[in-house]
C-alpha positions in Angstrom: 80.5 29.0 28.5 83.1 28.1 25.7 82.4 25.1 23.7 84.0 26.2 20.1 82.8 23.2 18.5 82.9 22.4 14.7 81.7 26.0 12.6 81.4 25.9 8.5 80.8 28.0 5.7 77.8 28.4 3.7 79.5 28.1 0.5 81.6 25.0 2.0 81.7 21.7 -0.3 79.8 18.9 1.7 82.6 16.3 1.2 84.9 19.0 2.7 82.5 19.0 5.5 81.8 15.2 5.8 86.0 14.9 6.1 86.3 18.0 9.3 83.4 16.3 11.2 84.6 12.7 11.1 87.9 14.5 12.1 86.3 16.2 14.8 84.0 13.1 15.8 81.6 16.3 15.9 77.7 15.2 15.8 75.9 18.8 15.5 78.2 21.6 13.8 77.5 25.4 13.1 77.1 27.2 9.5 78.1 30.6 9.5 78.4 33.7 6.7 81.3 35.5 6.0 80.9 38.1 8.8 80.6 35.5 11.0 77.3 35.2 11.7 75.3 32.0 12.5 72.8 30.9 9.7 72.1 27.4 10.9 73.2 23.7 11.6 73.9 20.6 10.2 73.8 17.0 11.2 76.4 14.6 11.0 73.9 12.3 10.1 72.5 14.4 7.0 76.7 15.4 6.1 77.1 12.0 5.8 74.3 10.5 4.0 74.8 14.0 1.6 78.3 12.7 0.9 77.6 9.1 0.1 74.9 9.7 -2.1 76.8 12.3 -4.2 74.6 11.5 -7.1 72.7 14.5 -6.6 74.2 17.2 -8.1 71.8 19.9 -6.5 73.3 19.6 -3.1 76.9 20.4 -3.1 77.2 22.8 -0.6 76.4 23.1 2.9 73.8 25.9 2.5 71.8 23.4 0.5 71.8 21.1 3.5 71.6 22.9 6.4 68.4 23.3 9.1 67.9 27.4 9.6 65.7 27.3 12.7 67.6 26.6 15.3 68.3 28.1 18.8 71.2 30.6 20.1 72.5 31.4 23.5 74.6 34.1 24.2 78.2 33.4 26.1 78.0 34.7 29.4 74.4 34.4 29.9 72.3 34.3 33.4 68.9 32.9 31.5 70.6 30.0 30.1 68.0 27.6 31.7 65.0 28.5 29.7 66.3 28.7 26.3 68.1 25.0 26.9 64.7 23.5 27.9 63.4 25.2 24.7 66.1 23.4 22.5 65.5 20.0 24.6 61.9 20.2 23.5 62.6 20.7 19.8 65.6 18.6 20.2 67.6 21.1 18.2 71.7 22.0 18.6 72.1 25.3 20.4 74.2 28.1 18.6 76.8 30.6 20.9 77.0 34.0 20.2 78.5 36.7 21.6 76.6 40.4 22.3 77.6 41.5 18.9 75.4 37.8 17.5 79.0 36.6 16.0 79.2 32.9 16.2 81.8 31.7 19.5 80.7 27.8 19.9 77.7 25.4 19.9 76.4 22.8 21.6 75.1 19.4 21.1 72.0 17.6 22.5 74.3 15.7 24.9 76.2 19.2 26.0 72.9 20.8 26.9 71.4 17.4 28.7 74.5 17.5 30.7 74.1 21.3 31.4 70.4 20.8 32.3 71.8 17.6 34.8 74.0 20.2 36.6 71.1 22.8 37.0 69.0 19.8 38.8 71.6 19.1 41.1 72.3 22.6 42.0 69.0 23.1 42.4 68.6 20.1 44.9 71.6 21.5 46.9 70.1 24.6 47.4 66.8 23.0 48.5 68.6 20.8 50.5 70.1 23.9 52.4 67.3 26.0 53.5 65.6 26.1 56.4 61.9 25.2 55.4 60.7 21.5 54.5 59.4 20.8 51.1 57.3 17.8 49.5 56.4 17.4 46.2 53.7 15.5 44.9 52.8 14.7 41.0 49.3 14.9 39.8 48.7 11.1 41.0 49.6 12.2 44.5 52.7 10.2 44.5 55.8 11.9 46.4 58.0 12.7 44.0 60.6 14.9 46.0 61.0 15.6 50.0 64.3 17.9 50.9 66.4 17.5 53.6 65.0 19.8 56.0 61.9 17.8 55.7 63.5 14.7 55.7 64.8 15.7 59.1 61.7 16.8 60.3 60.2 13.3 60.2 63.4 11.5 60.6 62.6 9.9 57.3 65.8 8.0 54.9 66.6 9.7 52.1 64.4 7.7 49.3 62.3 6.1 51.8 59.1 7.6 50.8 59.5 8.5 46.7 57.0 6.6 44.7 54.6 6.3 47.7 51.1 7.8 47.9 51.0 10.6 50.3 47.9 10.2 51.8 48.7 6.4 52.9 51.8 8.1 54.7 50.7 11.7 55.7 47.0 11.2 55.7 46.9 14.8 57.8 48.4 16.1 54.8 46.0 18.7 53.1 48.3 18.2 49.8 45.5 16.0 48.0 42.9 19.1 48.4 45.2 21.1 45.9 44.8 18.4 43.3 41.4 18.7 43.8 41.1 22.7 44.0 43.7 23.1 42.0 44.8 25.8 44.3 46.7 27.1 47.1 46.2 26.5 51.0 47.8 28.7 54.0 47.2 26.9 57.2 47.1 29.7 60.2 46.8 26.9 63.0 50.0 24.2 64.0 49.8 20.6 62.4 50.4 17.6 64.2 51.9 14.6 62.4 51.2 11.5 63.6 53.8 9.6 61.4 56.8 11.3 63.1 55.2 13.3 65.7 56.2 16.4 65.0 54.0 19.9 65.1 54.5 22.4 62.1 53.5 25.8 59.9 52.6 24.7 56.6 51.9 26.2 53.2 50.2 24.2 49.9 51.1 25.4 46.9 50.0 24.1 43.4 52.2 23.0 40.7 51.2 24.4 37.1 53.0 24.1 33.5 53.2 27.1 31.0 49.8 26.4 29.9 48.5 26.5 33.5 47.9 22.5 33.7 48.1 21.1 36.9 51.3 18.9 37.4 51.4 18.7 41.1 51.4 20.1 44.4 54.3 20.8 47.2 54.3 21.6 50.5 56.9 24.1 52.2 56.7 23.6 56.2 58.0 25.4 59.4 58.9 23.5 62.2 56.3 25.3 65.0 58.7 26.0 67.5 61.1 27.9 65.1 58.5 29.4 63.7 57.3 30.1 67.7 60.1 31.6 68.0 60.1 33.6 64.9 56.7 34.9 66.0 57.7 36.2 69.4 60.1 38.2 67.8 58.4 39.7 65.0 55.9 40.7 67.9 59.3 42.4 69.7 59.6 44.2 66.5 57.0 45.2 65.9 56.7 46.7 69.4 60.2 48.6 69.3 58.7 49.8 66.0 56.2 51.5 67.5 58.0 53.2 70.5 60.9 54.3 67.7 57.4 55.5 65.7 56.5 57.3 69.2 60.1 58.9 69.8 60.2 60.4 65.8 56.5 61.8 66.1 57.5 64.0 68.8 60.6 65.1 67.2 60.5 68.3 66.5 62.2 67.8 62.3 60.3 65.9 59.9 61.5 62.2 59.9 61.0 60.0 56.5 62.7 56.8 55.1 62.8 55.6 51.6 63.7 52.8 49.8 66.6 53.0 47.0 63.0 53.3 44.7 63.0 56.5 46.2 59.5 55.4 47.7 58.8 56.6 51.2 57.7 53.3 53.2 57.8 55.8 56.8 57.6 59.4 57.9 56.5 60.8 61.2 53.6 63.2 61.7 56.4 66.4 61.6 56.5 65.2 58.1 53.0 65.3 57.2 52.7 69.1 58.7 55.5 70.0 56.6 54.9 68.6 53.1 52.3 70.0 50.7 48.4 68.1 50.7 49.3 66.4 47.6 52.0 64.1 49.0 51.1 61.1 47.5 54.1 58.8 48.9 57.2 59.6 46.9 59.8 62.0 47.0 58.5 64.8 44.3 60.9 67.2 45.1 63.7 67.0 42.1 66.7 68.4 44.5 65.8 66.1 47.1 64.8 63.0 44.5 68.6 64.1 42.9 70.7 64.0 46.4 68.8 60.7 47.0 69.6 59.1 44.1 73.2 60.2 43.9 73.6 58.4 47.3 72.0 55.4 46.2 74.0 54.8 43.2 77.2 55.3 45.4 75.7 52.0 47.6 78.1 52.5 50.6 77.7 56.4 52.3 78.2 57.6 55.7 75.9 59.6 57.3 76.0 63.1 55.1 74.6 66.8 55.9 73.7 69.0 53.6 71.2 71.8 52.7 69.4 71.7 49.8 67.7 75.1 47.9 64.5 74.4 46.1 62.6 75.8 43.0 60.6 77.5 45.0 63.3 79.3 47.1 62.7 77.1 50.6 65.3 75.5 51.9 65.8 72.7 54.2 68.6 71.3 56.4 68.9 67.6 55.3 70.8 64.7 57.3 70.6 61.0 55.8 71.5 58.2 57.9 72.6 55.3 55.7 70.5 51.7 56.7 72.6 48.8 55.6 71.9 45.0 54.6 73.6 41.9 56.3 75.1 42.4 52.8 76.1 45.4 53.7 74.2 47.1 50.5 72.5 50.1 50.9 68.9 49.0 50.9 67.1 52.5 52.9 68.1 56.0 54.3 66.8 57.8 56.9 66.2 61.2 56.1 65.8 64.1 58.8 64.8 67.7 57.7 63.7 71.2 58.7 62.7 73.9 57.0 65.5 76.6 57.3 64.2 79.4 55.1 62.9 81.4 57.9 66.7 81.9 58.7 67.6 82.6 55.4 67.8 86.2 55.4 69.6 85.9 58.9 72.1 83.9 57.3 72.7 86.4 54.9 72.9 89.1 56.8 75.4 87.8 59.1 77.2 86.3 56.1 77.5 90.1 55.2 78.4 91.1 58.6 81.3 88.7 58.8 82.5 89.8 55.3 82.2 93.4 56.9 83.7 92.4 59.9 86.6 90.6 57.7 87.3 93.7 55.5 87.5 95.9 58.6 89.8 93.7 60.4 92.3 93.4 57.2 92.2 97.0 57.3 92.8 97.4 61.0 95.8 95.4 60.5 97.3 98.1 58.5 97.1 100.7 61.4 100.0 102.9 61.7 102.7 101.2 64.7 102.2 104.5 66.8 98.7 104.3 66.5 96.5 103.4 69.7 93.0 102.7 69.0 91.3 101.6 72.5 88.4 104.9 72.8 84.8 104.0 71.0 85.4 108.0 69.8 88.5 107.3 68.2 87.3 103.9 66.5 84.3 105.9 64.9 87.0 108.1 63.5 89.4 105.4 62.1 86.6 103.1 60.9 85.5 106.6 58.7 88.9 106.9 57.3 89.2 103.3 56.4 85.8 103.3 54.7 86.8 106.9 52.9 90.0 104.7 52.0 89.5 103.4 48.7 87.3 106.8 47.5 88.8 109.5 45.1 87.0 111.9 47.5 89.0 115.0 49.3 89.5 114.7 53.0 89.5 117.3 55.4 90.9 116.3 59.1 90.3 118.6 62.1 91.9 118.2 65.2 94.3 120.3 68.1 97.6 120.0 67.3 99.3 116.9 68.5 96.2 114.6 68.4 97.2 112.4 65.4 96.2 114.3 62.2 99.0 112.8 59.8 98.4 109.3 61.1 94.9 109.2 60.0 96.0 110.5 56.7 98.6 107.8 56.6 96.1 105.6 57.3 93.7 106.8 54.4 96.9 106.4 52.6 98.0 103.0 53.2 94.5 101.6 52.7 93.8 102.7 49.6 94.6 102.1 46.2 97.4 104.5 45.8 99.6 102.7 48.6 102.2 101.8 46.5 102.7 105.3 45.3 104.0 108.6 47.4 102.8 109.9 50.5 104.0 113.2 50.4 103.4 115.2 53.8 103.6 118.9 53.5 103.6 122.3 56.4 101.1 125.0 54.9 102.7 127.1 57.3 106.4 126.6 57.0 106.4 127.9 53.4 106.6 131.3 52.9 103.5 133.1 50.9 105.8 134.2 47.8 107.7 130.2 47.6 104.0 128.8 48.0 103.5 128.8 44.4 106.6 127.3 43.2 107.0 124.8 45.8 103.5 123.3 45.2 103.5 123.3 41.4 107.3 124.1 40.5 108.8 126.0 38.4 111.4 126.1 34.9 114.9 127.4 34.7 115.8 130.8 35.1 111.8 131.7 36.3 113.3 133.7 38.9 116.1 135.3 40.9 117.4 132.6 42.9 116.2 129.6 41.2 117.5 126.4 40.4 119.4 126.1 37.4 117.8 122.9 35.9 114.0 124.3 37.3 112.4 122.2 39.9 109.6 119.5 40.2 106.6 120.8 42.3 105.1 118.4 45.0 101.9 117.9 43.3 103.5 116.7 40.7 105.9 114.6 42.4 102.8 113.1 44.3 101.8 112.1 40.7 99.7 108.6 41.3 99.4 109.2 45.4 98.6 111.1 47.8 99.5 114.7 48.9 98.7 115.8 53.0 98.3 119.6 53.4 98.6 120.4 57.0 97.7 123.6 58.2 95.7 124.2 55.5 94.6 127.6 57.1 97.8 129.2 56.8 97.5 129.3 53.0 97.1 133.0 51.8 94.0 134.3 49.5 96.4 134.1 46.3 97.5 131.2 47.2 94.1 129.7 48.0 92.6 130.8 44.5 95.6 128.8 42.7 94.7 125.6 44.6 91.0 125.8 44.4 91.6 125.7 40.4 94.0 122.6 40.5 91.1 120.8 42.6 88.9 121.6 40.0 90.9 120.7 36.4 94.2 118.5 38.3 96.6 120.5 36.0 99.0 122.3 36.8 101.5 125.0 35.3 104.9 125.3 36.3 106.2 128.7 36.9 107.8 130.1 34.0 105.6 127.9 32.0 102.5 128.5 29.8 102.1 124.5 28.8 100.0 122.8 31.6 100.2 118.9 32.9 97.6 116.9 34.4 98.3 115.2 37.6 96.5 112.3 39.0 97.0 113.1 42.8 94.5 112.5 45.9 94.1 115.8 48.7 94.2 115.4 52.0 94.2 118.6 54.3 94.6 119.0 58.0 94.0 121.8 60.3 93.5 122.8 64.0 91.8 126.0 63.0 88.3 126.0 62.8 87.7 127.0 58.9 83.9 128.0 58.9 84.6 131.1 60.8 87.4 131.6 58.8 85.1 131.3 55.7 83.0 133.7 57.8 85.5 136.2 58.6 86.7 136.4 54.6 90.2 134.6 55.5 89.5 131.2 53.6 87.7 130.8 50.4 84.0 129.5 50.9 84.3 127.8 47.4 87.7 125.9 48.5 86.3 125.2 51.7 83.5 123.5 50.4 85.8 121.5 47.2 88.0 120.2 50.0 85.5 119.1 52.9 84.2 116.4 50.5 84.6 114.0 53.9 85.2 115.5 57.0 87.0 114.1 60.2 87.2 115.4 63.1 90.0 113.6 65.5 89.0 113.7 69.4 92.5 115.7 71.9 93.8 113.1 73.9 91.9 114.2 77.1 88.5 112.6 75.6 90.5 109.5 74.7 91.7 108.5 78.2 91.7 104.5 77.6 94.7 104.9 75.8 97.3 107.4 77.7 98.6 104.2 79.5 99.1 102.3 75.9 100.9 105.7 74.9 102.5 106.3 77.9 104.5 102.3 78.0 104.6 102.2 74.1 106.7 105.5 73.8 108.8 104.2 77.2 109.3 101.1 75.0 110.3 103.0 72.2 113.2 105.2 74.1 114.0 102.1 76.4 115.6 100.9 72.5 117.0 104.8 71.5 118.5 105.1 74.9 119.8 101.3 75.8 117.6 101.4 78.9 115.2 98.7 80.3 113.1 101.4 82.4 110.0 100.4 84.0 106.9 103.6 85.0 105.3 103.0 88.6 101.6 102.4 88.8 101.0 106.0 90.3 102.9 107.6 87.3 100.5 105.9 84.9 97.7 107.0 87.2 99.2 110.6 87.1 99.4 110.6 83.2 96.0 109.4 83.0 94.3 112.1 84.4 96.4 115.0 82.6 94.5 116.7 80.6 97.6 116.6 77.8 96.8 120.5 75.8 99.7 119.3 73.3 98.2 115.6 73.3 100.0 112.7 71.8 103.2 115.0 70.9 103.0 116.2 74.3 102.9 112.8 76.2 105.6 112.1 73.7 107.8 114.2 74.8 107.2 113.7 78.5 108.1 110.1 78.4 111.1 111.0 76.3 112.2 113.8 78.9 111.7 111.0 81.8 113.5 108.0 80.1 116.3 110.2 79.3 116.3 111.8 83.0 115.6 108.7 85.1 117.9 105.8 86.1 115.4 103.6 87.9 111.8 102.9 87.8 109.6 106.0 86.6 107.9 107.5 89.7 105.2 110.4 89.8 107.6 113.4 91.0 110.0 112.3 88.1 107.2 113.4 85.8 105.9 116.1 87.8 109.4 118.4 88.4 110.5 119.0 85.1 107.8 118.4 82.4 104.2 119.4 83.8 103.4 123.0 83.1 102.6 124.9 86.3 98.9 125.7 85.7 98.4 122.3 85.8 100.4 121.3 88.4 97.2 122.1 91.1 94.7 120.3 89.6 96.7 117.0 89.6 98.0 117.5 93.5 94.4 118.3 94.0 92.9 114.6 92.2 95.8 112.7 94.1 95.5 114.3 97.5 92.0 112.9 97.2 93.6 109.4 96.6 96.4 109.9 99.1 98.6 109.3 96.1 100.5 112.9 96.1 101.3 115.9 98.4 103.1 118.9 98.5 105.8 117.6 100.1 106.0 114.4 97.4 110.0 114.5 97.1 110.0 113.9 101.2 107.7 111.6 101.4 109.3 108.7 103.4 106.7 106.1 102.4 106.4 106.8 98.7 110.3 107.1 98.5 110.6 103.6 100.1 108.0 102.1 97.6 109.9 103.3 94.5 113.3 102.1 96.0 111.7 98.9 97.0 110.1 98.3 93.4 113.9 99.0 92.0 115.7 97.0 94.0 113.2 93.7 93.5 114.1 95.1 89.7 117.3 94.9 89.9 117.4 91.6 91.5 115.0 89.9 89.0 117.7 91.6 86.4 121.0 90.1 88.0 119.3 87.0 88.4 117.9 86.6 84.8 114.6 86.5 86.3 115.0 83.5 88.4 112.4 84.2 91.2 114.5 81.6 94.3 117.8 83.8 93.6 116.4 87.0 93.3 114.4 86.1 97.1 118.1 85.6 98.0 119.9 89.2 97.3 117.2 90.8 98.6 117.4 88.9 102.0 113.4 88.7 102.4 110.9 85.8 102.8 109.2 84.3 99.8 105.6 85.4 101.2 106.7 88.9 100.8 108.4 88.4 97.9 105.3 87.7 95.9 103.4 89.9 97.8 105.7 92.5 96.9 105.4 91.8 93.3 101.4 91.2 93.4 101.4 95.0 95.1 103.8 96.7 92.4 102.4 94.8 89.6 105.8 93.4 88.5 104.1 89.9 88.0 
């Protein structure tokens, strides 16, 4: 809407104004202040006769002419219609504003017939396009308006019947009881028309004014086999209604669907077990009320998932399913819930045994490379350490020799805090009682006969920050045993040669294969020290109770001196068998060394008699011929044996052949001159697959 028009000051001179509107041909024009504003209107008509009879000297302004009541509109608006009947009934100009009141046009009586014309016409296409008939009637009962549905109903010319009586033309018409009731009629039963023959639904409705006065009546009309039609299917409706209504009631969640009002208009009988008494047909819950509303302002979703907490600590699963408009606004959602809370505490709990499970596999990941960790004894042991990891707390690791004591304090090591800073491994027993002293704390120039010139740095205080390993912690004498049990207890220590003392931030780990309580029986180790350094004990398992992993062991070490030795050995099944059941007294150094000793020895595939002649001690030699015999795997007579000799050449020589012919299965079959059935069945029966 943007009619400027003609807009004058309050404080302009009326001949001023007389000369702009006969410029402007203008009939109405605005009067506005100085901020704009609208204050009222003025008339040609008055302008004019103002300006001719300029004899009176009391009107020489606009202001002193002008008509403040008038009408205003704002630009833009959607409720023009009401306000322009208004100013046709007090045939006043109409004043544009804008949201701020400032003046932006006006219009004449001529403008706002014209506007009022188009609203008619409008209004007649859009009867003209629905589906329903309409007649309208004026209080005398003649017709004073038939649209073109109804028209077509009764095959009726467009003007044919305005003016006419209705009763003289549709005398089964029930139109004239409204003027007489002065009310509404809804017929339930078909109407047959005799004047065109056809059969319709119709509805009376009166026609009132703003002061309720009867003006009229109109009737809207189906045609009865559309609306037939329209029947039958609400009917099919209404009956897929109720077997959807059947299939959510035995749902097990509760099943509701509300309007964007938030308004629940249907829930299934899961829904009314699990809401309170005092449901009362709206969402009351503020989460759910919130999540709902959210989606509604959004208008176009997809179906969403989420679990929602409430005040009172329950929580529910909740799935919306978006229902859509042939608009395709969101008019409803489908809401599905179930109370979850009774899985709470599960939830957390296996939240907390995931992040358990995490932080143990992040640690595991930091194993040593020559650690194998297959035996459940062995896993109690390393999940200890890694739990001991990140204390300040004194370790104490028991174990044979050979079974892994300095891994596990590696381990401790690495997964601590102190990672970044030394490890510093150290041999109780390899220093001599009068160097213990010295070597562990240090010692200044000239302390002694012998000694460094520039004095030396002691190992707890080069393990400043990390960790130290005391292995064979036994082997430490009495004197030497009282001098550590006081650095445990202040973490200072005093050079020798030197009165000043330092303090050291250092972390004690100590290994032994002695059994310390009966030394602190026997008066060889200090009870006190015992007790200051067993703050967490561990207590590794020899090699014999870990059987699983000999065989990871046994190939990872081959693997190991297959690189050293620039060999690509492979170990028969029966020497991995063998090693299996040795019961290893020097443990993981001592299967160590074996596989060393064979790789080194051995130009072909590992067999059980390579293992057997040079690096099994003899008391044990029995007790594995005796286990094999049983198995018809070994016999005294192992080095002769025609049959075992033949296996181990036969599992080189397919070797060899997969080796010259870059492991191309075809060629290899070739060389060795043998059928491809007992090729793989060859390989099946070594395990070279």
């Amino acid at each position: 809407m943007d009619r400027s028009g003609v807009v004058l000051a309050e404080n302009m001179e009326i001949n001023e104004a007389f000369g702009l509107m006969l410029d402007k041909k203008a009939d109405f024009a605005a009067v506005v202040s100085e901020d704009e504003k609208p204050v009222g209107t003025v008339s040609f008509f008055d302008v004019a006769d103002c300006a001719v009879n300029s004899s009176s000297e009391s009107k020489n302004v606009v202001s002193d002419i002008m008509n403040g009541a008038f009408s205003t509109i704002e630009e833009n608006s959607r409720n023009e219609q009401k306000k322009i009947k208004e100013a046709i009934k007090d045939t006043m100009p109409m004043v544009i504003v804008d949201e701020q009141g400032s003046y932006r046009g006006i219009l004449s009586m001529w403008e706002i017939v014209d506007i009022l014309k188009q609203y008619l016409d409008y209004l007649e296409r859009m009867l003209d396009n629905i589906d329903d008939g309409i007649i309208a009637i004026d209080e005398n009962n003649k017709i004073i308006y038939m649209n073109k549905t109804y028209r077509q109903i009764h095959s009726i010319e467009d003007n044919e019947l305005i003016g006419k009586n209705v009763q003289e033309n549709f005398p089964e018409s029930r139109l004239m009881e409204i003027s007489e009731a002065n009310d509404n009629i809804i017929v339930e039963d078909p109407l047959h028309l005799n004047f065109s023959g056809a059969t319709v639904m119709p509805l009376y409705k009166a026609l009132k004014g703003d002061d309720e006065k009867y003006l009229g009546a109109a009737a809207i009309i189906k045609d009865y086999n559309e609306a037939n039609s329209i029947y039958i299917g609400i009917n099919e409706i209404n009956q897929f209604n109720n077997l959807v209504g059947q299939i959510f009631d035995n749902l097990k969640e509760a099943v509701f669907i509300v309007n964007s009002k938030l308004e629940i208009i249907y829930h299934n009988e899961k829904f009314q077990e699990t809401v309170p008494r005092s449901f009362n047909g709206t969402i009351y819950q503020k989460e759910i009320r919130t999540t709902l509303e959210n989606k509604f302002k959004i208008g176009k979703i997809d179906v969403f998932h989420e679990n929602i907490e409430l005040s009172n600590n329950t929580e529910l699963s909740l799935i919306g399913i978006p229902l859509c408009g042939i608009n395709q606004n969101l008019n409803n959602i489908v809401v599905i819930f179930q109370d979850i809370s009774h899985i709470k505490e599960l939830k957390t709990e296996i939240s907390k045994q995931e992040k358990l499970l995490s932080y143990y596999k992040n640690k595991i990941t930091k194993l040593p490379d020559e650690m194998v960790c297959e035996s459940e004894n062995f896993k109690k042991v390393v999940t200890t350490a890694l739990k001991v990891a990140d204390s300040y707390a004194n370790v104490i690791i028991e174990g044979e020799n050979g079974v892994g004591k300095e891994l596990i304090a590696n381990l401790i090591h690495n997964n601590s805090g102190r990672a970044d800073k030394p490890f510093i491994p150290v041999n109780c027993g390899a220093i001599p009682d009068s160097l213990w002293e010295s070597e562990m704390f240090g010692y200044e120039e000239g302390a002694f006969t012998g000694a460094n010139k520039s004095g030396k740095m002691g190992i707890f205080e080069m393990g400043d920050g990390g960790t130290v390993f005391l292995d064979e912690i036994g082997e430490i004498s009495l004197a030497g045993q009282v001098k550590m049990l006081r650095f445990l207890q202040n973490k200072e220590i005093a050079k020798v040669g030197r009165k000043e003392t330092k303090k050291v931030d250092v972390r004690i780990i100590v290994a032994t294969n002695r059994n310390l309580k009966e030394m602190v029986g026997n008066g060889t180790f200090r009870e006190d020290l015992y007790y200051r350094l067993s703050v967490v004990k561990l207590v590794v398992p020899p090699l014999r109770n870990r059987k699983e992993e000999i065989k990871p062991l046994a190939l990872k070490f081959l693997n190991s001196f297959n690189d050293r030795y620039g060999k690509s050995l492979n170990i028969s099944k029966d020497a991995l068998r063998l090693l299996e059941n040795y019961d290893w007294q020097g443990n993981i150094r001592q299967l160590r060394n074996v596989m060393e000793q064979s790789v080194i020895m051995c130009d072909r595939i590992i067999q059980t008699y390579d293992i057997l002649i040079d690096n099994i001690e003899e008391d044990n030699v029995e007790k594995i011929k005796q286990h094999h015999q049983l198995k018809g795997i070994f016999n005294d007579d192992d080095i002769l044996n025609i049959p075992l000799r033949t296996r181990a050449l036969e599992q080189e020589l397919i070797l060899e052949a997969l080796k010259r012919s870059d492991n191309n299965k075809s060629r290899a079959i070739e060389m060795l001159n043998i059928g491809r059935k007992t090729f793989y069945k060859k390989l099946k029966e070594y395990e070279l697959t």
